[in-house]
BAGU-341944 format. One record per residue (C-alpha): x, y, z. Coordinates in steps of 0.25 Angstrom, whole numbers, plus 5000, padded with zeros to 4 digits. Each point is the difference from the previous one (the first is absolute). Example, Ala and Ser with C-alpha at 12.3 -4.5 7.8 and 13.67 -1.06 7.14 Angstrom:
rec u=5049 | v=4982 | w=5031
rec u=5006 | v=5014 | w=4998
// end
This chain:
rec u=5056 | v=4991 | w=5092
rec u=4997 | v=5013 | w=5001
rec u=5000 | v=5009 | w=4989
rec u=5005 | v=5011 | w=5005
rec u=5011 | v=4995 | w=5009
rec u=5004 | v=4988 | w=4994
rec u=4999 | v=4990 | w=5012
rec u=4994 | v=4990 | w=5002
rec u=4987 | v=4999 | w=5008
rec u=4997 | v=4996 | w=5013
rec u=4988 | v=4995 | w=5005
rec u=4994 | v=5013 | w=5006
rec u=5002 | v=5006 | w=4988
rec u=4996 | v=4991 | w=4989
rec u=4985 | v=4998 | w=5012
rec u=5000 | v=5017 | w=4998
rec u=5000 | v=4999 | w=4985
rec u=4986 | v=4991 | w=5000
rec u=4993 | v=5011 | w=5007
rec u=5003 | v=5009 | w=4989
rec u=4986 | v=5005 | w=4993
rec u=5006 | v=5000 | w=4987
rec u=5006 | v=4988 | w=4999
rec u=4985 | v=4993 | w=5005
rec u=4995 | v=5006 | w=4991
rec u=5008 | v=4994 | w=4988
rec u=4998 | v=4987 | w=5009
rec u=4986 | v=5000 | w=5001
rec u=4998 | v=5004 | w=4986
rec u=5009 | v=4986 | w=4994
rec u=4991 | v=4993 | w=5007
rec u=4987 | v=5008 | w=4997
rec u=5004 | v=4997 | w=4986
rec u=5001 | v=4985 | w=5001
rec u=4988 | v=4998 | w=5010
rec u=4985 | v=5001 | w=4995
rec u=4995 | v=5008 | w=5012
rec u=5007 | v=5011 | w=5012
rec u=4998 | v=4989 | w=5012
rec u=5007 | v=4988 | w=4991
rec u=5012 | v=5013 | w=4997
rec u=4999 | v=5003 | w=5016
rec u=5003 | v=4986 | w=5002
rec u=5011 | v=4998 | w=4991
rec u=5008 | v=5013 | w=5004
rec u=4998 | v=4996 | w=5015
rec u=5007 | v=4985 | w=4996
rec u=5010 | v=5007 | w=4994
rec u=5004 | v=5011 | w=5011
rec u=4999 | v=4986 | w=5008
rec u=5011 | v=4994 | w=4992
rec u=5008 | v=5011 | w=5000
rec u=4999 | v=5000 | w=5015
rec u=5002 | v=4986 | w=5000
rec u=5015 | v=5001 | w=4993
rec u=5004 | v=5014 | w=5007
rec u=4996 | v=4994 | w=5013
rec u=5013 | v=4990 | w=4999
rec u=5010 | v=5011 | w=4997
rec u=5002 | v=4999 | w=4987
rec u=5008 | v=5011 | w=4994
rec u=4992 | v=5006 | w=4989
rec u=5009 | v=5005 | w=4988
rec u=4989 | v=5007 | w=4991
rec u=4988 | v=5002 | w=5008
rec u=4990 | v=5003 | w=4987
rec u=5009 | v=4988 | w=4994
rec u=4995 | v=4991 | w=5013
rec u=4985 | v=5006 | w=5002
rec u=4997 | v=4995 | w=4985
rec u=5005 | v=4990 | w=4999
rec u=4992 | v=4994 | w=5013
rec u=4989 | v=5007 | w=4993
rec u=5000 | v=4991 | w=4987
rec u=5004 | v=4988 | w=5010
rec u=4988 | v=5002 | w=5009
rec u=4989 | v=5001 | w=4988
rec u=5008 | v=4989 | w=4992
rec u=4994 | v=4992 | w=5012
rec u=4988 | v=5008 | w=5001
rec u=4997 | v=4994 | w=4985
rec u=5005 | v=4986 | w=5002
rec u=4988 | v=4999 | w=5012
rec u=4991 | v=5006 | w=4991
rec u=5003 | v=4991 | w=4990
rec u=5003 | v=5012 | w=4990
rec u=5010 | v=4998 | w=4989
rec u=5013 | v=5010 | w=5004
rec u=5009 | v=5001 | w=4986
rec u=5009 | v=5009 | w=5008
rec u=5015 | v=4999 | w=5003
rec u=5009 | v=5005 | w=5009
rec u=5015 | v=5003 | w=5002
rec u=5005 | v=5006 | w=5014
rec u=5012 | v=5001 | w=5007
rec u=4992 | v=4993 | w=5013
rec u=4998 | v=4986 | w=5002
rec u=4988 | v=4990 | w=5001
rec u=5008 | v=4997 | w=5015
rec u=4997 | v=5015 | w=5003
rec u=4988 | v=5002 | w=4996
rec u=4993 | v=4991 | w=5006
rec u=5007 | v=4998 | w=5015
rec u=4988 | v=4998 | w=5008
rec u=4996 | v=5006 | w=5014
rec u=4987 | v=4997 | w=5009
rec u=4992 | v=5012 | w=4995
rec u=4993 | v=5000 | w=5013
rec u=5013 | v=5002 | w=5008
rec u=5004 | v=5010 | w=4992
rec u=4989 | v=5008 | w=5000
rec u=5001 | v=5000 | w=5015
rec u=5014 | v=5001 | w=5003
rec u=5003 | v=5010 | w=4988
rec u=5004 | v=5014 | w=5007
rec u=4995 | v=5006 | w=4986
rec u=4987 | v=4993 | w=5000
rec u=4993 | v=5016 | w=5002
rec u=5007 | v=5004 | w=4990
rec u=4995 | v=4987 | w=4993
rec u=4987 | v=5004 | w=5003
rec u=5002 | v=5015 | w=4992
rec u=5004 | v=4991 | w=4988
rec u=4988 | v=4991 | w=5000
rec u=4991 | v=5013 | w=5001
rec u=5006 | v=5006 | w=4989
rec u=4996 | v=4987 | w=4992
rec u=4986 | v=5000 | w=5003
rec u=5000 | v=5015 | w=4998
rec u=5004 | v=4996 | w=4985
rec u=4991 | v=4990 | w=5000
rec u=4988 | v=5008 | w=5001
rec u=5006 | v=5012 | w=4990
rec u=5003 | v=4989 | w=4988
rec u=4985 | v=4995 | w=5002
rec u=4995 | v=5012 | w=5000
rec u=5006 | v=5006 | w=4987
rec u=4997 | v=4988 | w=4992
rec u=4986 | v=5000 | w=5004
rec u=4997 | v=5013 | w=5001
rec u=5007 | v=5003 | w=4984
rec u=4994 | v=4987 | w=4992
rec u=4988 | v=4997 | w=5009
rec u=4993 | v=5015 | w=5005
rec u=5008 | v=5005 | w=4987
rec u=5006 | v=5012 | w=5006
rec u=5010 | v=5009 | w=4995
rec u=5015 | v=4999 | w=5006
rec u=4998 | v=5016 | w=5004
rec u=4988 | v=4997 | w=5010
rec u=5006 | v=4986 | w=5005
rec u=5011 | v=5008 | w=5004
rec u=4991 | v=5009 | w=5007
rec u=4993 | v=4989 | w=5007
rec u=5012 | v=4993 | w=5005
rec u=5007 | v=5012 | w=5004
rec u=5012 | v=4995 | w=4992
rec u=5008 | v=5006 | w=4987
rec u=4995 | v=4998 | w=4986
rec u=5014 | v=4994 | w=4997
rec u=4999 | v=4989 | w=5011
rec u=4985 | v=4998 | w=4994
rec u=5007 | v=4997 | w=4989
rec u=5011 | v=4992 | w=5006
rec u=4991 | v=4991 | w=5006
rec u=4989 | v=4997 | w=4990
rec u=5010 | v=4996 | w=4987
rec u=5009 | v=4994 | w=5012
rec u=4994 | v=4987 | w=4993
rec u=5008 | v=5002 | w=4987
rec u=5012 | v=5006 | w=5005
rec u=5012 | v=4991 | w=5001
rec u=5007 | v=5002 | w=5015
rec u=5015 | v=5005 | w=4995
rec u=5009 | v=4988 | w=5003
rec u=5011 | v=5002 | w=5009
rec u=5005 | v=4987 | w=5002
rec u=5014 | v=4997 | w=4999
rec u=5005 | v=4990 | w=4988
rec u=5005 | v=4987 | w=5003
rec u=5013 | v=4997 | w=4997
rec u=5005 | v=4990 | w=4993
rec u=5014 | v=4998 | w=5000
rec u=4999 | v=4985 | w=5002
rec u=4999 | v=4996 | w=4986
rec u=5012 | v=5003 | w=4993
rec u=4992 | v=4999 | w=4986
rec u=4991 | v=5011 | w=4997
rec u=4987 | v=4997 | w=5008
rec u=4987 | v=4996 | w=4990
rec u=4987 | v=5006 | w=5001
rec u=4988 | v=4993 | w=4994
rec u=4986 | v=5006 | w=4995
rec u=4991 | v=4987 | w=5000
rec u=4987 | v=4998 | w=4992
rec u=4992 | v=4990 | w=5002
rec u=4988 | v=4993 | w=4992
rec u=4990 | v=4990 | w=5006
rec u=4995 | v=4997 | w=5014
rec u=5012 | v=5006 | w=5011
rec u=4994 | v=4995 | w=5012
rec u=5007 | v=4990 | w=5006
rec u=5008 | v=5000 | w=4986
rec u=5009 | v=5011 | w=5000
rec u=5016 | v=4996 | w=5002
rec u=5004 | v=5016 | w=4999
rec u=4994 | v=4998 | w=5015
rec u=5012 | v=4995 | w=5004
rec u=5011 | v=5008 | w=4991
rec u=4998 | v=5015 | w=5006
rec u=5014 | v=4998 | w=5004
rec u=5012 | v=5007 | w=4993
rec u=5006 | v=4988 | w=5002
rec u=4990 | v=4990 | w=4996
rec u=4999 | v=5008 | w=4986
rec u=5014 | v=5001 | w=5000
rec u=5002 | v=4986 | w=5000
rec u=4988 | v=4998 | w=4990
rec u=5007 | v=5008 | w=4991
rec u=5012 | v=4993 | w=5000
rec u=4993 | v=4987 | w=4996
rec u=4992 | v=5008 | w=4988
rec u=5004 | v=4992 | w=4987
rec u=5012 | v=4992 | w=5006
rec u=5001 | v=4990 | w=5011
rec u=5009 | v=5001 | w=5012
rec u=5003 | v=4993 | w=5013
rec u=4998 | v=5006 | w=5013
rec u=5017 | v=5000 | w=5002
rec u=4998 | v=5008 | w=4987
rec u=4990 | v=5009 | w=5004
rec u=5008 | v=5001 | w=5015
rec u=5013 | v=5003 | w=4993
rec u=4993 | v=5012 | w=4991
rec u=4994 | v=5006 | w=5012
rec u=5009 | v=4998 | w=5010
rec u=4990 | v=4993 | w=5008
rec u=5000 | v=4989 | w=5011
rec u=4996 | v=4986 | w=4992
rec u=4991 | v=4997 | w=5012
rec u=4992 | v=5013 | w=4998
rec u=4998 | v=4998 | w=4982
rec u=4997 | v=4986 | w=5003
rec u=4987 | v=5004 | w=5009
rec u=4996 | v=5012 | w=4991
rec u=5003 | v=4990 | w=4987
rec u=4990 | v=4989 | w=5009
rec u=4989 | v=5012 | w=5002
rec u=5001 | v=5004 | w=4986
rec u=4998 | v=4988 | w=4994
rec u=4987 | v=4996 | w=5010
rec u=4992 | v=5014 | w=4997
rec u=4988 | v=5002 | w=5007
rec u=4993 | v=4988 | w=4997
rec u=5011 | v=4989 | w=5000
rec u=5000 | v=4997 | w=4984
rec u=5002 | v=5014 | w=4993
rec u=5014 | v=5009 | w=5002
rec u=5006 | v=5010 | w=4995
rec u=5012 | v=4988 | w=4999
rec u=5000 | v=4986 | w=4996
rec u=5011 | v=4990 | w=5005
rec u=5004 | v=4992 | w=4989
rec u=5006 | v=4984 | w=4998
rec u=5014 | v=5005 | w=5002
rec u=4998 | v=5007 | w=5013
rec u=5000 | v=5014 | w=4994
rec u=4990 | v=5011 | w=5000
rec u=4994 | v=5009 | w=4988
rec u=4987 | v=5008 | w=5000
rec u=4987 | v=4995 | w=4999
rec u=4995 | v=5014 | w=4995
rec u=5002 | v=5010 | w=4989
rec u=5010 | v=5010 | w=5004
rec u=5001 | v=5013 | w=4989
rec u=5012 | v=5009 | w=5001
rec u=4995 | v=5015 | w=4996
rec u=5004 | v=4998 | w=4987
rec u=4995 | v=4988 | w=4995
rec u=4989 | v=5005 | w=5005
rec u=4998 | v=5012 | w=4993
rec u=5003 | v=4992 | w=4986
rec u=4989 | v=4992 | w=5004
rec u=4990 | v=5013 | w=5002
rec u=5005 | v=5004 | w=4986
rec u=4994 | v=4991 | w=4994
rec u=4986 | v=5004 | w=5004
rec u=5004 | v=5015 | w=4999
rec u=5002 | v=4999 | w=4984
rec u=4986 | v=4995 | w=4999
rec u=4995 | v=5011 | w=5010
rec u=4992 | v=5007 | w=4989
rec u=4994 | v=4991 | w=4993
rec u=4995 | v=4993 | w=5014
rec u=4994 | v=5013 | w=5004
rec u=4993 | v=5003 | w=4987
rec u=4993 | v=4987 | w=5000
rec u=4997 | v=5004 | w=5014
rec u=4994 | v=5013 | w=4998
rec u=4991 | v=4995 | w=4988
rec u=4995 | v=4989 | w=5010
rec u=4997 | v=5014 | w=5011
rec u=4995 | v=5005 | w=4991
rec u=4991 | v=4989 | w=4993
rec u=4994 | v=4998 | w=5013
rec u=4997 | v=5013 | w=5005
rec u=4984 | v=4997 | w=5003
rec u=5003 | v=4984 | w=5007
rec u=5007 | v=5006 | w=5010
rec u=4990 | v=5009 | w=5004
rec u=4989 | v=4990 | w=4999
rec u=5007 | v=4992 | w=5008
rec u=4992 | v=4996 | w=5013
rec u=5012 | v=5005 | w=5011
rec u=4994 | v=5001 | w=5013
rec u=5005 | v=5011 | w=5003
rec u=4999 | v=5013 | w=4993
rec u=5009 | v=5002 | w=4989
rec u=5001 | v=5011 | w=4989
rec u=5014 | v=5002 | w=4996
rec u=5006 | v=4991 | w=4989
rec u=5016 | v=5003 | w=5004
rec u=4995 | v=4997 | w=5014
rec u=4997 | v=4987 | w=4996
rec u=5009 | v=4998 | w=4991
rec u=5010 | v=5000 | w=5012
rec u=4994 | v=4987 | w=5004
rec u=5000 | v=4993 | w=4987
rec u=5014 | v=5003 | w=4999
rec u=5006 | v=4987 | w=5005
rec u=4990 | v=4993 | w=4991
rec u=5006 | v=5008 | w=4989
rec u=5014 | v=4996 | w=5001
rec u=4997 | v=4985 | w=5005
rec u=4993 | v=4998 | w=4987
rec u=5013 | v=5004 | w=4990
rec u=5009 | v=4993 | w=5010
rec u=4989 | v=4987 | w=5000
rec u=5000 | v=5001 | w=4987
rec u=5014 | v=5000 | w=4998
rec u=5004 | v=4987 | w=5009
rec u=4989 | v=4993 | w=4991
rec u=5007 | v=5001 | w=4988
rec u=5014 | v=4998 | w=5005
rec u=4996 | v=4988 | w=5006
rec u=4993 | v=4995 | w=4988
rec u=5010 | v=5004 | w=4989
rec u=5013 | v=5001 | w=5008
rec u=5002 | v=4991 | w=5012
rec u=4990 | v=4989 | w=4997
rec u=5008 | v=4990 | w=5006
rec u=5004 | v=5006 | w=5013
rec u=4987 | v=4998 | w=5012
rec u=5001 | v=5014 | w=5006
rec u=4998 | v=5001 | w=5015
rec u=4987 | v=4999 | w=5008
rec u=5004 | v=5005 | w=5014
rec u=4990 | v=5006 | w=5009
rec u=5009 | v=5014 | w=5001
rec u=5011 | v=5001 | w=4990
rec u=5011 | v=5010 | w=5007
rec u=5011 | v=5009 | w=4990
rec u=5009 | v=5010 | w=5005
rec u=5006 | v=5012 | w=4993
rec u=5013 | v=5005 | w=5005
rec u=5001 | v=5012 | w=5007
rec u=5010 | v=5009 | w=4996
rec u=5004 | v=5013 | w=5008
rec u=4989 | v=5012 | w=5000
rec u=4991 | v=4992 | w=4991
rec u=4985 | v=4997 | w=5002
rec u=4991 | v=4990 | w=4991
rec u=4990 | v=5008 | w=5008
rec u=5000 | v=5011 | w=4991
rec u=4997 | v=4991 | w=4987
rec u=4994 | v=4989 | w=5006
rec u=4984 | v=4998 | w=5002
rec u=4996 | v=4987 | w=5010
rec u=4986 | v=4997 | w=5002
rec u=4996 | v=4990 | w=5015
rec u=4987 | v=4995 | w=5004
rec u=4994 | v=4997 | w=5013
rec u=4989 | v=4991 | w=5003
rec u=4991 | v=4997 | w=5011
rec u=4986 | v=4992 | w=5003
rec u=4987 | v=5003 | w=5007
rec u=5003 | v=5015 | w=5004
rec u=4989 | v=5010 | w=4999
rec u=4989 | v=4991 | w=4994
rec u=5008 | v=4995 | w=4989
rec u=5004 | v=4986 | w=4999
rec u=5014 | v=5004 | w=4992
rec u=5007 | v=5012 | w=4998
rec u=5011 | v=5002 | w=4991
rec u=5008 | v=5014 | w=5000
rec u=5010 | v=5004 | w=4989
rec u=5012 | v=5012 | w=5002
rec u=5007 | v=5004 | w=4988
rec u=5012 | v=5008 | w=5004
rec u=5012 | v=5005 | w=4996
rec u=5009 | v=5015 | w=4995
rec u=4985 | v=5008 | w=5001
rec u=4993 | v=4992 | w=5009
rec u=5003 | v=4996 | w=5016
rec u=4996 | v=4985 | w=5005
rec u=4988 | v=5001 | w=5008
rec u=5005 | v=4984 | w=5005
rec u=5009 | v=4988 | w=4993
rec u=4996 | v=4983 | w=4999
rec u=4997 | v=4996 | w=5012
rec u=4993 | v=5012 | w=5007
rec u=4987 | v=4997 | w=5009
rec u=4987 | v=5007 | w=4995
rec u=4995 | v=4995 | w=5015
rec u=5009 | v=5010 | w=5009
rec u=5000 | v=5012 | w=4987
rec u=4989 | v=5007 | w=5007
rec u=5001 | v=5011 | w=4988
rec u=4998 | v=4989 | w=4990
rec u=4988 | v=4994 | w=5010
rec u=4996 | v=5014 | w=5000
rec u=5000 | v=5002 | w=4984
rec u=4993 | v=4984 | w=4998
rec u=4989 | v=5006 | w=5010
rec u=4997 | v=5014 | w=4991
rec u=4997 | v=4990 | w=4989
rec u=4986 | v=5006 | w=4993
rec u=5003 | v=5014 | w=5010
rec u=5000 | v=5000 | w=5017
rec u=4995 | v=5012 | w=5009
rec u=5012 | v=5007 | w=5006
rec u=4990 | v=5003 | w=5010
rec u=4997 | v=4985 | w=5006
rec u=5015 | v=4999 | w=5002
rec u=5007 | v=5003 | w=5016
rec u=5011 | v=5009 | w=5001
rec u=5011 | v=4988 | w=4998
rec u=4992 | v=4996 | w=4986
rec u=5000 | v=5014 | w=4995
rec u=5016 | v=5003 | w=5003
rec u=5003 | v=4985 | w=4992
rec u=4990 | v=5005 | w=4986
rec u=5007 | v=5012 | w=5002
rec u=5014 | v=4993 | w=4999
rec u=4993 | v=4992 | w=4987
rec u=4997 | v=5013 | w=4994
rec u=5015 | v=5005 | w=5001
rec u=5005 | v=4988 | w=4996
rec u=4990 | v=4998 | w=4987
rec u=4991 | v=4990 | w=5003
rec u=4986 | v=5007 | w=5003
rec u=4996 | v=5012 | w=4996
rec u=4989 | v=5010 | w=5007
rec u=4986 | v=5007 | w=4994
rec u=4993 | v=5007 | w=5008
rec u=4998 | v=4990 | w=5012
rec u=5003 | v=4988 | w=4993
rec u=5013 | v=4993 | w=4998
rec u=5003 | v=4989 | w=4989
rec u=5011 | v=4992 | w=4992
rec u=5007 | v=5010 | w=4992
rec u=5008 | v=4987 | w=4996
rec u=4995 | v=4992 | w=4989
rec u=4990 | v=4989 | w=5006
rec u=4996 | v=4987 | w=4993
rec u=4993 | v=4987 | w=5001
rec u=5008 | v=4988 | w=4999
rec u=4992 | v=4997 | w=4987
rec u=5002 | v=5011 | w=4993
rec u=5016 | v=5000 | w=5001
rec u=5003 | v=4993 | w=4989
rec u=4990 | v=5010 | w=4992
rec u=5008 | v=5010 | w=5006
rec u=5014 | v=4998 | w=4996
rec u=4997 | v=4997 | w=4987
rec u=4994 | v=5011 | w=4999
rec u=5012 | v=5004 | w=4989
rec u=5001 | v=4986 | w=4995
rec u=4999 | v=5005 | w=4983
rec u=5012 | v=5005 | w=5002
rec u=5006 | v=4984 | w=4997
rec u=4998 | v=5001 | w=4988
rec u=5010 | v=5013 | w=4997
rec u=5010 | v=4994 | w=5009
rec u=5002 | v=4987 | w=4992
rec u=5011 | v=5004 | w=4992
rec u=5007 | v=5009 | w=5010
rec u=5000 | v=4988 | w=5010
rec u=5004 | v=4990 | w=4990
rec u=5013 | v=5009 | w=4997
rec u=5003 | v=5001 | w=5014
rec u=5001 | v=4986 | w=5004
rec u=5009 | v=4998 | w=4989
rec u=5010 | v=5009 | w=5004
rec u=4996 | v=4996 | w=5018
rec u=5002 | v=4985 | w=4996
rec u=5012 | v=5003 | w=4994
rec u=5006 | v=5009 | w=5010
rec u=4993 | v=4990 | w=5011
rec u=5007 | v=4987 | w=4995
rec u=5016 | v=5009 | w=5000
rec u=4996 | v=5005 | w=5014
rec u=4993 | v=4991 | w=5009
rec u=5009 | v=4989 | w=5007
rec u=4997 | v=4987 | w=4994
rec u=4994 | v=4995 | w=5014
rec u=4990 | v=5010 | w=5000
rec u=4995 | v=5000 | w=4987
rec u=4987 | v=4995 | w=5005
rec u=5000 | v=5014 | w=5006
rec u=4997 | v=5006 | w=4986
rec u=4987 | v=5005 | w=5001
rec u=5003 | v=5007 | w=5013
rec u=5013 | v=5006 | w=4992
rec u=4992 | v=5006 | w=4992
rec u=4988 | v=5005 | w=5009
rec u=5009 | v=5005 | w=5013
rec u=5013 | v=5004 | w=4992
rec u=4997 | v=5003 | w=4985
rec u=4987 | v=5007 | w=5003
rec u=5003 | v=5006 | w=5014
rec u=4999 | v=5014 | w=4994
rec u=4989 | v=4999 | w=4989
rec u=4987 | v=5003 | w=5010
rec u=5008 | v=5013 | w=5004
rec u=5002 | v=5003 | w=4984
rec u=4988 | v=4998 | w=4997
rec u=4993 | v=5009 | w=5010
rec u=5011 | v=5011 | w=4997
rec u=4996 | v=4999 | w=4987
rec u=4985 | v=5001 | w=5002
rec u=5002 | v=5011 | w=5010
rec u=5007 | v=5008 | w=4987
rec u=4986 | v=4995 | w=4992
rec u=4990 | v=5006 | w=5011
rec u=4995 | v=4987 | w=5002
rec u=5005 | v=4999 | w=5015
rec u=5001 | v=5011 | w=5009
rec u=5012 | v=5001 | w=5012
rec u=4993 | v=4997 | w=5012
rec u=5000 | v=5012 | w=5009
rec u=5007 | v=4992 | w=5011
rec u=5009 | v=4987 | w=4999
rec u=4991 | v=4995 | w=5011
rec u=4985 | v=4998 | w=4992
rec u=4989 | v=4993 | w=4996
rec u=5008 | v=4999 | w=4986
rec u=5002 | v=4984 | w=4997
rec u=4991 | v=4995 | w=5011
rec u=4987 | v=4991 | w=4996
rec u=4993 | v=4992 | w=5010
rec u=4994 | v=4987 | w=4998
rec u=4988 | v=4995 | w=5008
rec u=4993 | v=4988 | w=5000
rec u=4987 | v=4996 | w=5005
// end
């Protein structure tokens, strides 16, 4: 549609609007963002100019165009990432359909019959053009370290559009994607936050629920079981569509673990944990009133061992404590939570043989304008074999309210070529024996945190260790046990007794997970407030940083 008229578009129009230099440029700076170099970037805005093409080419009347251009963008690098093999945590709502989007032409009768194919042309030069101005900035800022001023100067462009360009890397493309509408369900639509613990590979049911309705119809099963005529009635549904979702839901990914499971009588109830707002928030409580005394017994512990951290053999260089305190801090809420689940299963719920899944899956319920993101801290790893001399790589990502992800389970160190690039600086690498290509990717792992520059020489600026020293390291903090013995003793008290009036009593095998994904969800994000208040961790100066990486290699 267009915004000044109000009409919708034709297909001259909505052709016209592609060749506009602002709009490539916002274009080519989403994919600059997700790509490691300018060429991969030049390559994914050309297949998503092409898929554009692709639909407008049939006619289709185009509502919003900013609404349609993005939403093919995300479609096209959804694919882009799935061929790559890269995890993509992202989801999309739009107005256009999967039938839309991907209507398929012979690309090489288009390109010769399309009267447009000169103005095309323009579009595709306009591409390359910003190519070349994106791999210039981020070279010439992090690799020949020159100032934004003479950049500007070099290139002939604006210091704003220097600027533009280099931090287009952790700016977030404004989403102009219109909402779906869900006026299907006549009950309120469900939105779940999953959190996982274990091995998600091939393991993960949430795969298969990213649905309103698949949640929806989760929800309805929380505590209580129903039939699929119940849950048809209650949403208004046709039995034939419940009865596939309810088939699909109880299959998961890997044909033994749901998010439902069918029982004797031919209903359906859930197989995982499911927490309103509120029982979630009593849950948290209970950690919150011991908060204090947790992080006194912690400080002592930072304190104690001042001098082992620094003696610790790190193969990388490291000389700031509240940096590397960043990455001890899952360890540090692990071991009260840990600590906690040993003494409810011995003194409370002896009797009951918790669950041993490979991936245990809970879900908070997500009510309007809420986000557990901005209390919740999640940590992923990714690991890899025979890359860059090493026979096994392990790499660890804490992230959460202060710190972006650099990756989730399941990401491939092989095709990371900043992660490659930051294994390779291990023990420090020439900037001058890297090409041109080499140079723009360590200059892409400076800006994102994982290497740092002296004079010609880059290196890990994220915590490095051998695969022998790991458990050294995240003990690094182990006195601390001792002061917490008391204040976990009262807290799984009061958890076992909240646990047993809660928890459905078909997953009370589920307690430990209770209490690590629910109860606890919110005590890594205390703690490092609370630390931050002490001086003992720094706010990293961008949420994208080599805060809460670490790097295990193995010889």
């Amino acid at each position: 549609m267009n915004e000044k008229t109000g009409k919708i578009m034709n297909k001259e129009e909505t052709i016209k609007l592609l060749s506009d230099k602002q709009f490539l440029d916002k274009l080519y700076g989403f994919a600059y963002k997700r790509c490691s170099t300018s060429h991969e970037a030049e390559d994914l805005t050309s297949d998503i100019i092409l898929s554009m093409l692709r639909t407008i080419n049939k006619n289709v009347s185009i509502k919003n165009f900013y609404a349609f251009a993005w939403t093919v963008a995300h479609r096209t690098y959804a694919d882009y990432s799935k061929n790559r093999k890269i995890r993509n945590d992202m989801m999309l709502d739009t107005e256009y359909s999967d039938e839309i989007i991907n209507m398929q032409i012979d690309e090489t009768d288009y390109f010769k019959a399309n009267e447009e194919s000169e103005q095309l042309q323009s579009v595709i030069r306009e591409i390359s053009f910003l190519s070349k101005i994106y791999r210039d900035v981020m070279i010439m800022y992090y690799i020949d370290e020159i100032k934004i001023a003479e950049i500007a100067q070099v290139l002939d462009i604006s210091e704003t559009a220097v600027k533009q360009r280099l931090f287009s890397a952790r700016n977030i493309i404004k989403k102009e994607v219109t909402k779906m509408d869900s006026r299907n369900l006549s009950l309120k639509p469900v939105r779940f936050n999953f959190m996982g613990s274990g091995n998600p590979v091939n393991n993960d049911p949430s795969e298969q629920a990213m649905r309103t309705l698949s949640q929806s119809i989760v929800y309805m099963c929380k505590k209580e079981a129903k039939s699929a005529k119940e849950i048809s009635d209650a949403l208004s549904i046709p039995m034939l569509f419940v009865e596939e979702e309810l088939e699909i839901q109880c299959r998961g990914v890997n044909g033994n673990y749901g998010l439902l499971r069918k029982l004797s009588n031919g209903k359906y109830i859930s197989n995982i944990i499911i927490a309103d707002t509120d029982e979630a928030m009593q849950a948290s409580a209970i950690y919150k009133e011991y908060l204090p005394e947790i992080v006194r017994a912690y400080k002592k512990a930072i304190e104690k061992e001042h001098d082992k951290i620094f003696s610790f053999p790190f193969l990388s260089k490291q000389n700031d404590a509240k940096f590397i305190l960043w990455s001890a801090l899952p360890m540090l809420t692990y071991s009260i939570i840990d600590t906690v689940n040993n003494i409810i299963e011995n003194e409370y719920f002896a009797d009951i043989e918790s669950s041993k899944q490979d991936y245990t899956l809970a879900a908070l319920v997500q009510g309007e304008n809420e986000s557990i993101h901005d209390t919740v801290y999640g940590c992923d790893a990714a690991h890899a074999y025979n890359i860059c001399g090493y026979r096994q790589i392990e790499v660890i990502n804490l992230y959460g309210p202060r710190i972006k992800p650099h990756f989730h389970c399941r990401h491939n160190i092989a095709t990371d070529d900043l992660l490659l690039m930051t294994i390779r600086a291990i023990g420090g690498l020439d900037v001058n024996v890297l090409s041109v290509n080499e140079k723009e990717i360590a200059a892409k792992a400076i800006e994102s945190g994982y290497l740092r520059k002296t004079g010609n020489i880059i290196e890990p600026k994220v915590i490095v260790i051998t695969s022998e020293r790991r458990v050294d390291f995240y003990n690094i903090f182990s006195s601390a046990k001792e002061d917490l013995d008391v204040t976990a003793h009262s807290i799984a008290q009061k958890m076992a007794v909240y646990i047993k009036k809660t928890i459905p009593k078909h997953l009370l095998s589920e307690y430990k997970k209770y209490n690590e994904l629910v109860a606890s969800r919110e005590l890594a994000y205390d703690l490092s407030e609370e630390l931050i208040k002490s001086d003992l961790l720094t706010v990293p100066e961008n949420k994208l940083c080599a805060e809460g990486v670490v790097i295990i290699v193995n010889k």
